[in-house]
C-alpha positions as CSV (number, residue, x, y, z in Angstrom):
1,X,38.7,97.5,56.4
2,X,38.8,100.9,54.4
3,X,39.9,103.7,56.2
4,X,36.9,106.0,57.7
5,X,36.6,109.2,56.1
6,X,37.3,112.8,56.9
7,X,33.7,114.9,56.2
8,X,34.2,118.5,54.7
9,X,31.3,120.8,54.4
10,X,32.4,123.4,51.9
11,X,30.8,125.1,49.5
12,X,33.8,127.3,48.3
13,X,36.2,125.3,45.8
14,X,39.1,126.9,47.0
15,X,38.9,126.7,50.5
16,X,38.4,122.6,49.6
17,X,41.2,122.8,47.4
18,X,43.4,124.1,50.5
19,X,41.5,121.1,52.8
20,X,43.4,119.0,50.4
21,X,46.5,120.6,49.9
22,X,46.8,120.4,53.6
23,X,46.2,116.5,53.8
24,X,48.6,116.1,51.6
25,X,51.6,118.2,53.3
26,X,50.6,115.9,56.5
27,X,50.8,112.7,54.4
28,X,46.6,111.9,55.4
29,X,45.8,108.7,53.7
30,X,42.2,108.8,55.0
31,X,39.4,109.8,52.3
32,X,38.4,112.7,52.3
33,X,34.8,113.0,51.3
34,X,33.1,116.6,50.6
35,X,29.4,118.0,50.8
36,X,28.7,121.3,49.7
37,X,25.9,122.4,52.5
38,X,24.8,121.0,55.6
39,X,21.5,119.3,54.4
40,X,24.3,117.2,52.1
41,X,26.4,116.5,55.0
42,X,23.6,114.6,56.9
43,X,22.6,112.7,54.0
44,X,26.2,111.2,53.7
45,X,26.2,110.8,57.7
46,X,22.7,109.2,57.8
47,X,22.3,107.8,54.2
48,X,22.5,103.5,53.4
49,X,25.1,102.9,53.7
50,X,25.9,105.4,57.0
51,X,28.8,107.3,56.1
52,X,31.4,106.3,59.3
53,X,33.2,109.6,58.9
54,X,35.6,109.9,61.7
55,X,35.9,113.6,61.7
56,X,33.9,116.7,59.9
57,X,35.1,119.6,59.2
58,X,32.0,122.5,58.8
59,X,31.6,125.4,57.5
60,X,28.7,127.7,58.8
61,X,27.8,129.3,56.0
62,X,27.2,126.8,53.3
63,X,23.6,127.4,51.2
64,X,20.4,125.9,52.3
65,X,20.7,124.0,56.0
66,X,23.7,126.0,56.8
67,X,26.4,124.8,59.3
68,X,24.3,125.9,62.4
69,X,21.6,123.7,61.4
70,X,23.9,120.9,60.5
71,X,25.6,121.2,63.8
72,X,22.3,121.1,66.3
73,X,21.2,117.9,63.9
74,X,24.8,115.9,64.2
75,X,24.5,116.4,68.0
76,X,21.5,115.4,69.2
77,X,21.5,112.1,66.9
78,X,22.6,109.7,69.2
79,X,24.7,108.0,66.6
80,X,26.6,110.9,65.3
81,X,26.5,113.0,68.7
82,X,30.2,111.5,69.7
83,X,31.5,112.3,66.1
84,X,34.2,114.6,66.3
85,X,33.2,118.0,64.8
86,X,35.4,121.3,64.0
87,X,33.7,124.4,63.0
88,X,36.0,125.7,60.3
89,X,34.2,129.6,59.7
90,X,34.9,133.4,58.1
91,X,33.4,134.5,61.1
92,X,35.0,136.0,64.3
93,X,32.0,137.2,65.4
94,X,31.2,136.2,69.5
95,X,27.8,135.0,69.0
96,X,29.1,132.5,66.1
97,X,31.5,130.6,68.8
98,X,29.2,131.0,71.5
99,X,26.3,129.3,69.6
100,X,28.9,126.4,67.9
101,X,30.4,125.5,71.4
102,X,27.0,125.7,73.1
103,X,25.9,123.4,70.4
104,X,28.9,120.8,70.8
105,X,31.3,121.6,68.5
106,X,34.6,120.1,69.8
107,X,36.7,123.4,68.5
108,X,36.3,126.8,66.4
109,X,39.0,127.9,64.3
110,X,38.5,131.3,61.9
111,X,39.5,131.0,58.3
112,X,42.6,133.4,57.4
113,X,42.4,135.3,54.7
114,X,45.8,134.7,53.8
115,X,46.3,131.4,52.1
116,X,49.3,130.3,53.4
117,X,48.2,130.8,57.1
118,X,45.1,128.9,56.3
119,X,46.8,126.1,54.8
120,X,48.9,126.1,58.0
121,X,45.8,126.1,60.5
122,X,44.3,123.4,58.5
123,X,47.9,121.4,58.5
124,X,47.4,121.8,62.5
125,X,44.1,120.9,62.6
126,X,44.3,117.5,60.7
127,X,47.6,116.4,62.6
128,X,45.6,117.1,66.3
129,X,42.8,115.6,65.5
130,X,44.1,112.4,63.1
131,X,47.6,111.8,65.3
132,X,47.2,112.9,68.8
133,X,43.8,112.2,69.4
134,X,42.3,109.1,70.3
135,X,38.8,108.9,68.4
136,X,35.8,107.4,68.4
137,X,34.9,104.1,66.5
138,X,32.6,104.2,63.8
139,X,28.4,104.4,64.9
140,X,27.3,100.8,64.7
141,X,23.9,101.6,65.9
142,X,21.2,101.7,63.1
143,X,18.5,104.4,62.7
């Protein structure tokens, strides 16, 4: 069986590019599967076949259905609601981690500016969530 897929919703190239730069450094042989806004992201999580990503990694502020949107929709779908969910955002601002965590996202984390630093966070991240965390199996239930 294939492995499950790791979800990023980025709209910024570079900020994927440094997704994948820090999958490599931690050796991640998962795919890793991107969509550029949230209304993408639920159309690879819902489409036929259903997309049995075992993490996503969101940005709020993607075009169109932004992250917020995508967020409130992931969680109360009872098939994706358990789907690990990490809110990767520019924004420190309070009311952005109030609103993701009272929403269900499983953790915050604000992008660094520096690259280096992000690349770290992001090494972090994947190794937590892909080596120490026992996860979910894949949403059998159809729509």
């Amino acid at each position: 069986m294939p492995q499950r897929p790791i979800l990023v919703v980025e709209d910024c190239d570079e900020d994927f590019q440094t997704v994948q730069d820090a999958a490599r450094r931690t050796a991640l042989t998962h795919p890793i599967v991107r969509a550029s806004s949230g209304a993408e992201c639920l159309r690879l999580l819902r489409g036929v076949p259903r997309s049995p990503a075992l993490l996503v990694l969101l940005d709020l502020n993607t075009p169109g259905d932004d992250g917020r949107e995508c967020l409130r929709e992931i969680r109360s779908d009872d098939t994706l609601m358990t789907l690990p969910l990490v809110v990767l955002s520019a924004s420190a601002k309070p009311r952005d981690l109030q609103f993701c965590y009272a929403n269900g996202a499983n953790a915050y984390h604000v992008k660094p500016v520096e690259h280096a630093l992000h690349l770290q966070i992001l090494q972090t991240i994947l190794s937590y969530w892909l080596g120490s965390v026992a996860l979910p199996h894949a949403p059998t239930k159809a729509r």
